[in-house]
LUMMAR-836795 format. One record per residue: residue number from 1; residue in one letter; chain; x, y, z of N, C-alpha, C, O, CB in turn. Coordinates in steps of 0.2 Angstrom, whole numbers, plus 2048, in hexadecimal, padded with zeros to 3 digits. Each point is the difference from the previous one (the first is absolute). Glycine has a CB too. Example, Ala and Ser with C-alpha at 12.3 -4.5 7.8 and 13.67 -1.06 7.14 Angstrom:
BEGIN
+-----+------+------+--------+---------+------+---------+----------+-------+--------+---------+------+--------+---------+------+---------+----------+-------+
| pos | code | unit | n_east | n_north | n_up | ca_east | ca_north | ca_up | c_east | c_north | c_up | o_east | o_north | o_up | cb_east | cb_north | cb_up |
+-----+------+------+--------+---------+------+---------+----------+-------+--------+---------+------+--------+---------+------+---------+----------+-------+
|   1 |    a |    A |    842 |     7E4 |  827 |     7FC |      806 |   800 |    804 |     806 |  800 |    805 |     7FF |  803 |     7F2 |      7FB |   803 |
|   2 |    s |    A |    807 |     80B |  7F6 |     804 |      806 |   801 |    7FC |     805 |  803 |    803 |     806 |  801 |     803 |      7F7 |   7F5 |
+-----+------+------+--------+---------+------+---------+----------+-------+--------+---------+------+--------+---------+------+---------+----------+-------+
//
This chain:
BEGIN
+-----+------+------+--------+---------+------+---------+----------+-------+--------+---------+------+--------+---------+------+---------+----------+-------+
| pos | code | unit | n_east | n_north | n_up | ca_east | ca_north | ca_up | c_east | c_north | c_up | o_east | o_north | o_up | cb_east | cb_north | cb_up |
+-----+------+------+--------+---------+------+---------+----------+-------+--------+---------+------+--------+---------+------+---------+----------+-------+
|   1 |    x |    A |    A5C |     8BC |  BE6 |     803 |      7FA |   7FD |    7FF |     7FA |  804 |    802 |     800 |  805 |     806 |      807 |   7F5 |
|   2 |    x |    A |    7F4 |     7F4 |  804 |     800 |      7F9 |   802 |    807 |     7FD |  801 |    805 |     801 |  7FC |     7F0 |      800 |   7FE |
|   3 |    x |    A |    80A |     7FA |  80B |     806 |      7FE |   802 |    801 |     7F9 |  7F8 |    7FB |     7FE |  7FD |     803 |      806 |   813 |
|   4 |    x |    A |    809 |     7FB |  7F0 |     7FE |      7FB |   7F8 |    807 |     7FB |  802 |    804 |     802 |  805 |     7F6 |      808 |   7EF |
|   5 |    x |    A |    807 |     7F0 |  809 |     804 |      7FB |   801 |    801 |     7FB |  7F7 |    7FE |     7FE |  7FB |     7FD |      802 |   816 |
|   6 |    x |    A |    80C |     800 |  7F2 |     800 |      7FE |   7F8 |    803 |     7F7 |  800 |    802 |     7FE |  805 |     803 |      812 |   7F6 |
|   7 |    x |    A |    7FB |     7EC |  7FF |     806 |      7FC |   802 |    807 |     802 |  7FA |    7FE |     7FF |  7FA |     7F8 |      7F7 |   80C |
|   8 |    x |    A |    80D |     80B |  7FB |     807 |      803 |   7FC |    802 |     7FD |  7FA |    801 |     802 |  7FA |     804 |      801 |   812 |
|   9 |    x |    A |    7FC |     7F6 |  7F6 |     802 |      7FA |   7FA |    7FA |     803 |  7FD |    803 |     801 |  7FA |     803 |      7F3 |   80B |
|  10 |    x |    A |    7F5 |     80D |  7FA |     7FA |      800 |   7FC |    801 |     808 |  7FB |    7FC |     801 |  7FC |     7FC |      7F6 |   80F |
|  11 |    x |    A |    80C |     80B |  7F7 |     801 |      809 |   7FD |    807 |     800 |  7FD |    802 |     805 |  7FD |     7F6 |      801 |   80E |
|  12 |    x |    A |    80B |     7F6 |  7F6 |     808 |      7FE |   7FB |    7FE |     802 |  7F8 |    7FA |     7FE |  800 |     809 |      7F5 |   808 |
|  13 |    x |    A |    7FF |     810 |  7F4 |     7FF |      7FF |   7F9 |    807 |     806 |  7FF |    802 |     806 |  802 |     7EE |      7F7 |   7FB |
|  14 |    x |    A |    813 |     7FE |  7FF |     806 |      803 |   7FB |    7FF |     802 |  7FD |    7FB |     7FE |  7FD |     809 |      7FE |   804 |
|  15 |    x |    A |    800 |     80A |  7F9 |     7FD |      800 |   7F9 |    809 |     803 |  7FE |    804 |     801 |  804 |     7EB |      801 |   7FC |
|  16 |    x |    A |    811 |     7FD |  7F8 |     805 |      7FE |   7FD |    802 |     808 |  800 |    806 |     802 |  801 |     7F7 |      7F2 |   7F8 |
|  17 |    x |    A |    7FF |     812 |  806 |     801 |      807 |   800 |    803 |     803 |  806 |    803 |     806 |  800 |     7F4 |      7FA |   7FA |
|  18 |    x |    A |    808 |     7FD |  80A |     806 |      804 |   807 |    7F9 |     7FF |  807 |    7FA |     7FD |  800 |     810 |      813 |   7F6 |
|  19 |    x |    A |    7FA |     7F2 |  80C |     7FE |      7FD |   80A |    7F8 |     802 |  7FF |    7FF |     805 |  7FD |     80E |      800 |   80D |
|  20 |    x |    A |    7EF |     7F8 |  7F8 |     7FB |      7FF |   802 |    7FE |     802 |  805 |    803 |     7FD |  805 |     7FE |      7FC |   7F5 |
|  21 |    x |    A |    7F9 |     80D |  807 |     7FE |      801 |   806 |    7F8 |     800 |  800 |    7FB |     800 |  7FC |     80F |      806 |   806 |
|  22 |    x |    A |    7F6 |     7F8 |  806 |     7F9 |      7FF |   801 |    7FF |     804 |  807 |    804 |     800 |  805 |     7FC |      7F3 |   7F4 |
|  23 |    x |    A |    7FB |     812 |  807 |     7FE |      806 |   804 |    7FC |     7F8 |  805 |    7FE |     7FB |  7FE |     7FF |      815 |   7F8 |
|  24 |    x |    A |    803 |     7F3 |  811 |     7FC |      7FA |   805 |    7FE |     805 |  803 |    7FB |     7FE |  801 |     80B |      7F7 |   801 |
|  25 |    x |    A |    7FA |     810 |  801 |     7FE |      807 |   803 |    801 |     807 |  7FD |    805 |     801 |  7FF |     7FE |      7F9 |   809 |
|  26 |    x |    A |    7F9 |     80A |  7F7 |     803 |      808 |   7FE |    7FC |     803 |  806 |    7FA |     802 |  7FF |     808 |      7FF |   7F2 |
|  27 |    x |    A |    800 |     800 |  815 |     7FD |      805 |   807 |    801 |     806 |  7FF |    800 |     801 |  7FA |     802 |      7F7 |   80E |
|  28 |    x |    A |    7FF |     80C |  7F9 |     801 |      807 |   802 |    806 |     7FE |  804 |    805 |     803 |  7FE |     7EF |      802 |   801 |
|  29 |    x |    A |    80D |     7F9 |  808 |     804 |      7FD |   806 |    806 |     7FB |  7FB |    806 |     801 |  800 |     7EE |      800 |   80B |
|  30 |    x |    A |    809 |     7F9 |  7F1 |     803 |      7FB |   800 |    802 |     7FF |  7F8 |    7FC |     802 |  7FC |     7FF |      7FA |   810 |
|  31 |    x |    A |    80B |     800 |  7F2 |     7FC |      7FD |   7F9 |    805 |     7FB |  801 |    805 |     801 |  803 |     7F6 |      807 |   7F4 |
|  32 |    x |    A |    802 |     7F1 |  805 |     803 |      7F8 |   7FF |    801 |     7FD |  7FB |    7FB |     7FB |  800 |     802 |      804 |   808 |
|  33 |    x |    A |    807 |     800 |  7F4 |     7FF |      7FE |   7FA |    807 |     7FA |  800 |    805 |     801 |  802 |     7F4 |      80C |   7F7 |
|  34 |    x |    A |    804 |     7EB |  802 |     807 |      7FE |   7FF |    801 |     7FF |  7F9 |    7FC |     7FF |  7FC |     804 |      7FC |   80E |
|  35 |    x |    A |    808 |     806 |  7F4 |     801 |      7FF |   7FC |    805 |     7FB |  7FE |    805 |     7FF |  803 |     7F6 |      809 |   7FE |
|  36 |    x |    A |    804 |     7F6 |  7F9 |     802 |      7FB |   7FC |    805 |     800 |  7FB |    7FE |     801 |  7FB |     7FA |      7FD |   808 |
|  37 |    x |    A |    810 |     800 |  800 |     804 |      802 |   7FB |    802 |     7F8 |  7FA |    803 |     7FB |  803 |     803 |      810 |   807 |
|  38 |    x |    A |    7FA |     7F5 |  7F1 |     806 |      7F9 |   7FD |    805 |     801 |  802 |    802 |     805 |  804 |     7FB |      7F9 |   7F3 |
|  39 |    x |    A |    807 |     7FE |  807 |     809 |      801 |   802 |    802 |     803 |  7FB |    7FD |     7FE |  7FB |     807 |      7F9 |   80B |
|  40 |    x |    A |    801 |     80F |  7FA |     801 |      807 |   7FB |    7FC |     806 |  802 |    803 |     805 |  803 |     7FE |      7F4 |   7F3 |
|  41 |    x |    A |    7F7 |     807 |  80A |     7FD |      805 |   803 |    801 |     804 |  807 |    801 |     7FE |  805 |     7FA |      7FB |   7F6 |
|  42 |    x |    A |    805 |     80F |  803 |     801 |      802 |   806 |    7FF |     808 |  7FF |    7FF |     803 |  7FB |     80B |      7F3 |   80A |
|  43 |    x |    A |    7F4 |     80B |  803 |     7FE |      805 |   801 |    805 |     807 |  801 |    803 |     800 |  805 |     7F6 |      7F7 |   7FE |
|  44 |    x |    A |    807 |     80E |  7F7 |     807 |      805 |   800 |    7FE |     803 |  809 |    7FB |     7FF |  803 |     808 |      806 |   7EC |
|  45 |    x |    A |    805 |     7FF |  812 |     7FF |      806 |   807 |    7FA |     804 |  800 |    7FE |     803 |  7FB |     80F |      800 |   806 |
|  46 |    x |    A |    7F0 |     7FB |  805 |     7FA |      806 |   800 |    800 |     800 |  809 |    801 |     7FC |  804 |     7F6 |      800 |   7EE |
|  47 |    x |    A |    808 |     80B |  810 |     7FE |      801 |   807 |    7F9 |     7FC |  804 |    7FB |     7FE |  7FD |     80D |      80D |   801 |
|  48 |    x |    A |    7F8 |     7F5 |  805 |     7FB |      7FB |   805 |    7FD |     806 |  801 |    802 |     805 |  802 |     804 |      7F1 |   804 |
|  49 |    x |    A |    7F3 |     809 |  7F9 |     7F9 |      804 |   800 |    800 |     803 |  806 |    7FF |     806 |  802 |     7FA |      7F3 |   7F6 |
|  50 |    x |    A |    807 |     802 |  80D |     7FD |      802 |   806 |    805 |     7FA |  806 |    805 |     7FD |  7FE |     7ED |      807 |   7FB |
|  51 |    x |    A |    80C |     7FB |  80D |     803 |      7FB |   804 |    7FE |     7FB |  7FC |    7FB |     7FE |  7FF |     804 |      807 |   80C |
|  52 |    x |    A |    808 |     7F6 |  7F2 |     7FF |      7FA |   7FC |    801 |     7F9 |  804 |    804 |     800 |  805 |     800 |      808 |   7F1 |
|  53 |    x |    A |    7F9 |     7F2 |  809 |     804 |      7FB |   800 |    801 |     7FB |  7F9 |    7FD |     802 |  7FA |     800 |      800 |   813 |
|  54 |    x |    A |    806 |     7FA |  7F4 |     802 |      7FD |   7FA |    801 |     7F9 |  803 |    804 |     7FF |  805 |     801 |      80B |   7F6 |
|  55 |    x |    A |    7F7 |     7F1 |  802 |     800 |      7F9 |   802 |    801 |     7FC |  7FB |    7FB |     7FF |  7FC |     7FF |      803 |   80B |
|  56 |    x |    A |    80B |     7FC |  7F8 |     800 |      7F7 |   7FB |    7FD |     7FB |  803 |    801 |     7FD |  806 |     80A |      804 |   7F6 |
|  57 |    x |    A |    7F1 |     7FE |  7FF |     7FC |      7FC |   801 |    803 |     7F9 |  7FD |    801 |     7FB |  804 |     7F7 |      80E |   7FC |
|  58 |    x |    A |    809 |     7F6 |  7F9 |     805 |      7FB |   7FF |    804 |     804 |  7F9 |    7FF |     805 |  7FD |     7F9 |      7EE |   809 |
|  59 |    x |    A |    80F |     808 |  7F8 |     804 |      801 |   7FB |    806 |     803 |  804 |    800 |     800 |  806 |     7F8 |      802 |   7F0 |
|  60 |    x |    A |    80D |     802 |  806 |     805 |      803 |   801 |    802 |     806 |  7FB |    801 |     7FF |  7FA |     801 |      7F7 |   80B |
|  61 |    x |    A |    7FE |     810 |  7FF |     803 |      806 |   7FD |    805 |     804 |  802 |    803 |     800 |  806 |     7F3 |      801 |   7F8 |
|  62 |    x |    A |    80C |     801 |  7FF |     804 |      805 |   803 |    7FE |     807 |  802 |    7FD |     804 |  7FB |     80B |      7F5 |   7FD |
|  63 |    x |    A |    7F9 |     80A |  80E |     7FC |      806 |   804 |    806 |     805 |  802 |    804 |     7FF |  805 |     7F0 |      7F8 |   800 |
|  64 |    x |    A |    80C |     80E |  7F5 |     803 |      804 |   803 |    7FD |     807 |  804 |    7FB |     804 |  7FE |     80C |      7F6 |   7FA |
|  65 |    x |    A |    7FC |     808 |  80E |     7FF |      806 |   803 |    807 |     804 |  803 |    806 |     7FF |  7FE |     7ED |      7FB |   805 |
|  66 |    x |    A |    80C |     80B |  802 |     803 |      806 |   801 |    808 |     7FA |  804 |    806 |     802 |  801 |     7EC |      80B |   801 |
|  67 |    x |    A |    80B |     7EC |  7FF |     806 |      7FC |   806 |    804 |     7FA |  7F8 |    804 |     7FB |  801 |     7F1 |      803 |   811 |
|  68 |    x |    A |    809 |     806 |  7E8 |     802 |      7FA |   7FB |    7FC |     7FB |  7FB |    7FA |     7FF |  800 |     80C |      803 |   809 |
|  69 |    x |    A |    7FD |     7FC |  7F5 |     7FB |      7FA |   7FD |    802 |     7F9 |  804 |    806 |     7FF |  802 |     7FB |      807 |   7F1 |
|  70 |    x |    A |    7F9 |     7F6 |  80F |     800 |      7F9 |   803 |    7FC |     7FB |  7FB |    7FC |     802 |  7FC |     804 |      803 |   80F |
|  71 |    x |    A |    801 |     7F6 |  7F4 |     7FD |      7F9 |   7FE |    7FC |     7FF |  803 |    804 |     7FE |  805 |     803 |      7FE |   7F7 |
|  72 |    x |    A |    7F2 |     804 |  806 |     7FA |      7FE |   804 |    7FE |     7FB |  7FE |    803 |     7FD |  7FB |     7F9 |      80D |   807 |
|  73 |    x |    A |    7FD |     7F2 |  801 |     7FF |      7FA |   7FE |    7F9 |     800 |  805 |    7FE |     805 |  803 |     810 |      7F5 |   7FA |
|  74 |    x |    A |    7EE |     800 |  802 |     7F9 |      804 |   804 |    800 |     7FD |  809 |    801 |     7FB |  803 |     7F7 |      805 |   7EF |
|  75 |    x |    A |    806 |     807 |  810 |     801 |      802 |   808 |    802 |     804 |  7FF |    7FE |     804 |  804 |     803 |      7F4 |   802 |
|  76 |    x |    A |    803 |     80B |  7F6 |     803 |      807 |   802 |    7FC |     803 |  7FF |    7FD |     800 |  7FA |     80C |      7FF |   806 |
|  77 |    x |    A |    7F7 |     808 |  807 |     7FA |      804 |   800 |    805 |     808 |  803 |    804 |     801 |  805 |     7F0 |      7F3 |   7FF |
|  78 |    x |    A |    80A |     810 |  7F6 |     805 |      807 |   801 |    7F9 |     807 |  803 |    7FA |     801 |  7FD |     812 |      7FB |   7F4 |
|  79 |    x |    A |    7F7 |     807 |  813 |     7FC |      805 |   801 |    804 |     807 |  7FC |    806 |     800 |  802 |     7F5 |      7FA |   80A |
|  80 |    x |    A |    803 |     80A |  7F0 |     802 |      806 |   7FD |    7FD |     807 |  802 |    7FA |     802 |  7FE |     807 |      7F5 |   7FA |
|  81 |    x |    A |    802 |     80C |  80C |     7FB |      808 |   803 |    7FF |     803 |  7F9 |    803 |     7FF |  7FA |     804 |      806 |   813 |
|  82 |    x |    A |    7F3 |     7FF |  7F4 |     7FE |      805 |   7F8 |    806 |     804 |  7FE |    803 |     803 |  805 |     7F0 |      7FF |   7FD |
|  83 |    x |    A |    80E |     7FE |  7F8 |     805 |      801 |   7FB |    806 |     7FB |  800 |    804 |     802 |  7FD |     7F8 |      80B |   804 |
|  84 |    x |    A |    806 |     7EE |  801 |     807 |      7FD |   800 |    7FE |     7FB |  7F9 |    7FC |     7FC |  7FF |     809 |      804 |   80F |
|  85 |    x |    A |    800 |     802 |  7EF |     803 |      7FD |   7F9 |    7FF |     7F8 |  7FF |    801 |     7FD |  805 |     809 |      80D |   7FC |
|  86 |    x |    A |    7F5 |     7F4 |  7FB |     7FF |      7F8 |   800 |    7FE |     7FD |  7F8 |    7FC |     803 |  7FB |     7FF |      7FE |   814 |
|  87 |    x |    A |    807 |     7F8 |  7F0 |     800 |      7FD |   7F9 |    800 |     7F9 |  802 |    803 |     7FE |  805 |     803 |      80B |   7F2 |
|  88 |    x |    A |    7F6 |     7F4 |  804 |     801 |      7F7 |   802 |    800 |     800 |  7F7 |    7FD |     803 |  7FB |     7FC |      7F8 |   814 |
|  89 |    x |    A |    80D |     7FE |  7F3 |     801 |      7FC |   7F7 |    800 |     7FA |  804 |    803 |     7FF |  804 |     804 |      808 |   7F1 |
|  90 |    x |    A |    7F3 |     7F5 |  807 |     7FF |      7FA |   801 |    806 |     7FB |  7FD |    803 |     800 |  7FA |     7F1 |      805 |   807 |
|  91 |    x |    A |    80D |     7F5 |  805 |     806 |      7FE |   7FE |    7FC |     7F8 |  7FC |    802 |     7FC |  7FB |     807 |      80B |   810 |
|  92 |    x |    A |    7F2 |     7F8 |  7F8 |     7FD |      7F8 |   7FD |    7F7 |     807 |  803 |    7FF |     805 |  803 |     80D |      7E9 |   802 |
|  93 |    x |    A |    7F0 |     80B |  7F5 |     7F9 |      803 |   804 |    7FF |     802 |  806 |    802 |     7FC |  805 |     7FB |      7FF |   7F4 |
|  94 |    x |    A |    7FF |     80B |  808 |     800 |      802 |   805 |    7F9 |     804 |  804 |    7FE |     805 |  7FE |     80D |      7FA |   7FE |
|  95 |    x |    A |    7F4 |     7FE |  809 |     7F6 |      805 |   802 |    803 |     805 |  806 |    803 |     7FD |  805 |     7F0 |      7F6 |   7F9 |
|  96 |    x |    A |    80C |     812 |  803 |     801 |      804 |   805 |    7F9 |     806 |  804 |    7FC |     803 |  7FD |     810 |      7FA |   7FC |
|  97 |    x |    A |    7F4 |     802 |  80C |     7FB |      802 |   801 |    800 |     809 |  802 |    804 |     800 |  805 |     7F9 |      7F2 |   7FE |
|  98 |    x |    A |    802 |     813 |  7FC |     802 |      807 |   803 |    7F9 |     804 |  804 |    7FA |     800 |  7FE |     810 |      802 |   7F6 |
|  99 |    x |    A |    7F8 |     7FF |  811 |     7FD |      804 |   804 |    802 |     806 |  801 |    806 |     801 |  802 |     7F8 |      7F8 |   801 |
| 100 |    x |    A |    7FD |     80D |  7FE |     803 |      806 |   7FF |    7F9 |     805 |  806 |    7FA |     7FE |  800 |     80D |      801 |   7F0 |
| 101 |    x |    A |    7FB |     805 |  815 |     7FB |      802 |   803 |    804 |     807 |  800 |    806 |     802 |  801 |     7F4 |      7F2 |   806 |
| 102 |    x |    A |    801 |     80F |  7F8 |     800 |      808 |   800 |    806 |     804 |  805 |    801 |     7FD |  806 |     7F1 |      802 |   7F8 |
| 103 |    x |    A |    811 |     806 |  801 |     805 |      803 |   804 |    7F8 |     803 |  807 |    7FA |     800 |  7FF |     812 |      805 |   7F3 |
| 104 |    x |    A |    7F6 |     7FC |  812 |     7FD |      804 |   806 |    7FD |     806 |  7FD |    803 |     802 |  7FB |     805 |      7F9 |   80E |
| 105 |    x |    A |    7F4 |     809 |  7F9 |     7FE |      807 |   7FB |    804 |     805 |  809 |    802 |     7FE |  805 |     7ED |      800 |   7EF |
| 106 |    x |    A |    811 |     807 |  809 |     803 |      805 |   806 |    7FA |     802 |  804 |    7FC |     804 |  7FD |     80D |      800 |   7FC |
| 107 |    x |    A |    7F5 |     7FB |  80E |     7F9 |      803 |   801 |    7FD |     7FB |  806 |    7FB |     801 |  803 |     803 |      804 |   7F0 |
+-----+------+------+--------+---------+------+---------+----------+-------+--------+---------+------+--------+---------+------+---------+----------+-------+
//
């Protein structure tokens, strides 16, 4: 895989159908995709693929995990170990960026 660089504002699109994703990596090791909530939009409980993080980029959601639900806003940046529980509902529009890199293999 070639190294690649994106500009972010330029990859923003909302749509009226629910959170918007946009794939920026699928590695074997890694994947990066952001997505795009309206305000309402949100993402139900699902476990975290792999070693996650989670970046707001801008807007405000509400991000719940295993420590609760918080009100985020953008800068907040959550790390998630593979399988921990997690949902965001967008409070106002919102771009978030997710990172996910493979569990370690045994070996």
């Amino acid at each position: 895989m070639e190294p690649l660089k994106w500009q972010v504002g330029a990859l923003v699109e909302f749509s009226a159908a629910g959170p918007a994703r946009r794939v920026l990596v699928n590695a074997d090791a890694a994947r990066a995709a952001l997505i795009c909530l309206r305000e309402g939009q949100e993402l139900a409980t699902h476990p975290a693929p792999g070693h996650a993080f989670v970046h707001v980029l801008s807007g405000r959601l509400a991000f719940a995990w295993p420590r609760g639900e918080e009100e985020v806003g953008r800068g907040a940046l959550f790390y998630l170990p593979p399988g921990t529980p997690h949902s965001l509902r967008a409070l106002k529009d919102s771009v978030v960026l997710v990172t996910v890199a493979a569990p370690r293999r045994p070996g």
